[in-house]
Each structure stands twice: as structure tokens, then as C-alpha cells.
C-alpha positions in Angstrom: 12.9 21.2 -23.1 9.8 20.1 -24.5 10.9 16.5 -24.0 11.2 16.8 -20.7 7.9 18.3 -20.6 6.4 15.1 -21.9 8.5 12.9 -20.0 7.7 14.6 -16.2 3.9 14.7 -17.9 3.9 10.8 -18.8 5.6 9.8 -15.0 2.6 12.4 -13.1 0.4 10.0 -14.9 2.0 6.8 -14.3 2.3 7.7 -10.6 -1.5 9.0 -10.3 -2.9 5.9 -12.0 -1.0 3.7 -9.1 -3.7 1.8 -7.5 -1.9 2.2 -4.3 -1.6 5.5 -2.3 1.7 5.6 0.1 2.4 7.7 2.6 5.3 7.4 5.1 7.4 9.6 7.7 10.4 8.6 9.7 13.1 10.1 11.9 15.3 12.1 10.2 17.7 12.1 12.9 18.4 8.1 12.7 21.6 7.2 10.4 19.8 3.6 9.2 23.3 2.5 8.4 23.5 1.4 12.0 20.9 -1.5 11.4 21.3 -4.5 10.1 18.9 -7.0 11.2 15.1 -7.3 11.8 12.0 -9.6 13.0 8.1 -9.2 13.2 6.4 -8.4 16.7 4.7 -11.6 17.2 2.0 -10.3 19.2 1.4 -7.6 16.9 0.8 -10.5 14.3 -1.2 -12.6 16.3 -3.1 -9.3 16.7 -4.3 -9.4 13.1 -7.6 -9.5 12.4 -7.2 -10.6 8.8 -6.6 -14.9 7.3 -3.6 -16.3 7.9 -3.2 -17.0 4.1 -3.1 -13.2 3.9 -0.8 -13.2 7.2 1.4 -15.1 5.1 1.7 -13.3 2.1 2.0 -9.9 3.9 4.2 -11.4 6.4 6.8 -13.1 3.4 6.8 -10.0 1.4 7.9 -7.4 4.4 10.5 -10.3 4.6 11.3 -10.3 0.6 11.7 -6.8 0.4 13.7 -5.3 4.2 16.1 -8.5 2.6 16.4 -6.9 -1.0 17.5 -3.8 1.1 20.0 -5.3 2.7 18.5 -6.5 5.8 19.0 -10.2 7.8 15.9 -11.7 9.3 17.3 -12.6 12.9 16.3 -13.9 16.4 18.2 -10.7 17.6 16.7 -8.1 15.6 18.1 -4.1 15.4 14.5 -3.6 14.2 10.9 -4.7 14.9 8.7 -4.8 12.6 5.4 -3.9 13.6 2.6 -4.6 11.0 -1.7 -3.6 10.8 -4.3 -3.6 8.6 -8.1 -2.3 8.2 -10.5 -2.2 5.5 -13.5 0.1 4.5 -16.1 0.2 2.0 -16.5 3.0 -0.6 -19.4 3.5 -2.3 -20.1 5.2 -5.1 -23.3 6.1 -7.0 -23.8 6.3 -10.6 -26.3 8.2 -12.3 -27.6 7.5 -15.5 -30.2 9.6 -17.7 -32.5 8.0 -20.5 -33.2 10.6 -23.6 -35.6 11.3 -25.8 -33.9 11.9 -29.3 -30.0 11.4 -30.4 -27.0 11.2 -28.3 -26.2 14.0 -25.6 -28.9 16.3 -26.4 -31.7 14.8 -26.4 -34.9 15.6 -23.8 -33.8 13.6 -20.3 -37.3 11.6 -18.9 -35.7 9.6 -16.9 -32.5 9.6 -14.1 -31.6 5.9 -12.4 -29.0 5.7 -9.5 -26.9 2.9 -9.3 -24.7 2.6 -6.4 -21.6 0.0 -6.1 -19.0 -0.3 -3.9 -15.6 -1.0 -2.9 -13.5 -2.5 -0.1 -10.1 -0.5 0.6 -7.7 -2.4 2.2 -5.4 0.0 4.4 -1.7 -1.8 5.6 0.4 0.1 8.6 4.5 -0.6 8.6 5.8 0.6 11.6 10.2 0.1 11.8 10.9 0.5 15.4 14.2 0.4 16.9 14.2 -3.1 19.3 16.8 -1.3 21.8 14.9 2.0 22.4 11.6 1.3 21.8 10.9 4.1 19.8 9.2 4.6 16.0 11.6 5.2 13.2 10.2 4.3 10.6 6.2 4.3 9.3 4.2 3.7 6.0 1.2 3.0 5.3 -0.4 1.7 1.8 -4.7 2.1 0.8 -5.9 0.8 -2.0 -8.3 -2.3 -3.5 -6.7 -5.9 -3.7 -8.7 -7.1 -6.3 -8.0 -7.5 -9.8 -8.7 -9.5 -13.2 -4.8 -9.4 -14.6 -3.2 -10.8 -11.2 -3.4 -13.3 -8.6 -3.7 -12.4 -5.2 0.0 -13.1 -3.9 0.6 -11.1 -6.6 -1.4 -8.0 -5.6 -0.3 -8.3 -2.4 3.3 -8.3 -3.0 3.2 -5.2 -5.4 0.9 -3.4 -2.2 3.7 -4.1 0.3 6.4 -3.2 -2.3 4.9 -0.1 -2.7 4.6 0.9 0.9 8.5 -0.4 1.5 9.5 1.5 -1.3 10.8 4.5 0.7 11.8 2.2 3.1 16.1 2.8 3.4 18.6 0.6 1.7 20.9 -1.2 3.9 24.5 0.7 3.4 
């Protein structure tokens, strides 16, 4: 019992320290098993108000991964694949105290704010069903694409990987 403790503990805290935040919804009534094929809404792409290097990249790894699944990129898709991004800045301010005395409990004298920021980058996946129209599938992915360890192909693959995760296997 108490391994399992530790073991549920050590995945909440692998999951929380993710540095992208997922969330998705589809229709439960649609047996996925009846698709098999899908391509991107060209006008939705040309729609994007983002580089075309990072057109690419986004644009290969939807590809990489709805292939993983199971799924053939195809002139006569099952699915479109409808894609959009945004961004915002968070900013954050950090306050800092200088002391008289030692460590923590010393006499404050003086408080500094120093604010920084952040840009979010926020990616929409809309699955729609090419015959009817209609939305079966949606995820969207917020979090920062920077980074020291990895390279930007990199950190954008793992973002869209993330959001496709939930995405269904092709049976």
C-alpha cells in the first residue's frame, strides 16, 4: 500500500511539473474507428499569424503524431485538421527585502520590486469530420517555448505531442 502511495505521489508530481497544460473534449458519441485518413485546412493555415518556420514544425508534427496513431495523410481526408495559435505575456513581480542583521530575521529597511515576464504560447487542434462538418475532436496546449536544454523543433514537438496525446489511436 505504501508503495503505491509513493508511486501515485511521484506521477502527481511529474504531471504538475509538465510545462504544458492540456485540455481537450470530443464527441463521445463518434466510434473513431471509422477514420482513417486526414489533411490540414489550408485556409486555416494560411490564417496563421505565426512564421512559417514555426508553420512548419507545428504543421510536421500534427503529421508525425495523427501517423503514429494510425492515421494516412490523404488528398481525400476522413478528417480536417483545423490548427490556431495565440500568445500572451505574463508578468510577474518579485519582491525582495534588504535586512539589517543575519538571515531571515533581521530588521527589513528596504523592499525592491522586480517585475519579469513571460510569453505563453497557446495552440488549438480542432479534428473535424470532412463529410459533416462538424467538431469531433478539440485540444488545446499553453505553455512557454523557450528553454536552455532543447532546441526549438524540439520544444515544439513535445508541445504538440502533448496536446495529441488524448488524441484516439487508429483501430
Amino acid at each position: 500500500m505504501k508503495k503505491k502511495l509513493i508511486l501515485i505521489f511521484f506521477i502527481v508530481l511529474l504531471y504538475s511539473c509538465s510545462s504544458v497544460k492540456v485540455i481537450y473534449d470530443f464527441d463521445s458519441t463518434i466510434n473513431f474507428s471509422n477514420y482513417s485518413s486526414f489533411a490540414f485546412s489550408k485556409q486555416e493555415v494560411e490564417k496563421l499569424d505565426i512564421s512559417d518556420i514555426d508553420k512548419k514544425r507545428i504543421l510536421s508534427s500534427i503529421e508525425e503524431s495523427l501517423v503514429s496513431k494510425g492515421y494516412n495523410f490523404s488528398s481525400t481526408p476522413d478528417l480536417i485538421v483545423n490548427i490556431s495559435t495565440k500568445s500572451r505575456e505574463d508578468i510577474y513581480i518579485n519582491q525582495s527585502y534588504y535586512r539589517f542583521g543575519f538571515g531571515w530575521y533581521g530588521y527589513p529597511y528596504d523592499q525592491t520590486y522586480r517585475p519579469s515576464s513571460r510569453i505563453i504560447g497557446l495552440l488549438y487542434i480542432d479534428i473535424i469530420d470532412a463529410k459533416t462538418g462538424s467538431l469531433i475532436w478539440q485540444g488545446n496546449g499553453s505553455g512557454s517555448l523557450y528553454s536552455n536544454k532543447y532546441s526549438r523543433d524540439q520544444l515544439v514537438s513535445n508541445f504538440v505531442i502533448k496536446v495529441l496525446e488524448s488524441f484516439p489511436y487508429k483501430s
